[in-house]
N, C-alpha and C positions, 0 to 999 in steps of 0.2 A: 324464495329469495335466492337470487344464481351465488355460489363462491365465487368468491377472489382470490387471484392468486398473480405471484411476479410474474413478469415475465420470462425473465432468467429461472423460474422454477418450471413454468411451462417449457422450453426450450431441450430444461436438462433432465424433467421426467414427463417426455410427450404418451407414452401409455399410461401415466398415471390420470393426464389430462383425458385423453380420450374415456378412458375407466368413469371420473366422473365426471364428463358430459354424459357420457348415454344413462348414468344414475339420474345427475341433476335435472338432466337437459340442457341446461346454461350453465357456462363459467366465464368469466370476465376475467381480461388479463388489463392487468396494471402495470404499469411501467413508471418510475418518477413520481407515485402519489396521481396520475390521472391513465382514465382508462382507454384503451389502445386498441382492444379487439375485444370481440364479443364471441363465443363458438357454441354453436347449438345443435343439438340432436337433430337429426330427421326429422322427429313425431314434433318436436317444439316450433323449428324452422314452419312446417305444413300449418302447425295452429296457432301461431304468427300472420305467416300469407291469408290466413282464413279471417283471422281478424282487423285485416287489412281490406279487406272485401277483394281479395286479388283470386282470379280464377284459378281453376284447380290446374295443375302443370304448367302456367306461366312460367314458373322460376326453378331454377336448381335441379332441373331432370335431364336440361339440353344447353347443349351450349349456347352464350350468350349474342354470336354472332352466326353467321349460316357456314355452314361446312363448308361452302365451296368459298368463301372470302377467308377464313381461314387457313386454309391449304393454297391461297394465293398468299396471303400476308409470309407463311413461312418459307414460301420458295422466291420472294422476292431478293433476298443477298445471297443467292444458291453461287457456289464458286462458278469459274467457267470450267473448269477441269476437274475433276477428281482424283489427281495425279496419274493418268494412263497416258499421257503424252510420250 
């Protein structure tokens, strides 16, 4: 069964969060009495994906879009100058 915990307590002790995910595997954050995010270890996240029938490195090793659309997305509002004028 994952913890629950605030949000606000996730936020203001984020090493204690991380401490137990890699314990629990899962922690749930709650916000308002409903749940908000979910954060999972490595080993839980992999035997998740596996129980999903999703191939082995699909997800979570590479980025989700290709490098090079990536590296254009960010250089699309580049200044014109970098102040050397």
């Amino acid at each position: 069964m994952p913890k629950n915990i605030s949000a606000s307590d996730a936020k203001n002790n984020f090493g204690g969060l991380l401490d137990d995910v890699a314990a629990l595997g899962r922690v749930d954050i709650v916000k308002h009495g409903r749940l908000v995010a979910v954060v999972l270890s490595p080993r839980a996240f992999d035997s998740s994906l596996a129980a999903a029938g999703a191939k082995d490195g699909q997800w979570g090793r590479k980025h989700m879009i290709p490098a090079e659309l990536a590296r254009a997305a960010r250089m699309l509002n580049r200044p014109s100058t970098f102040g050397d004028e």
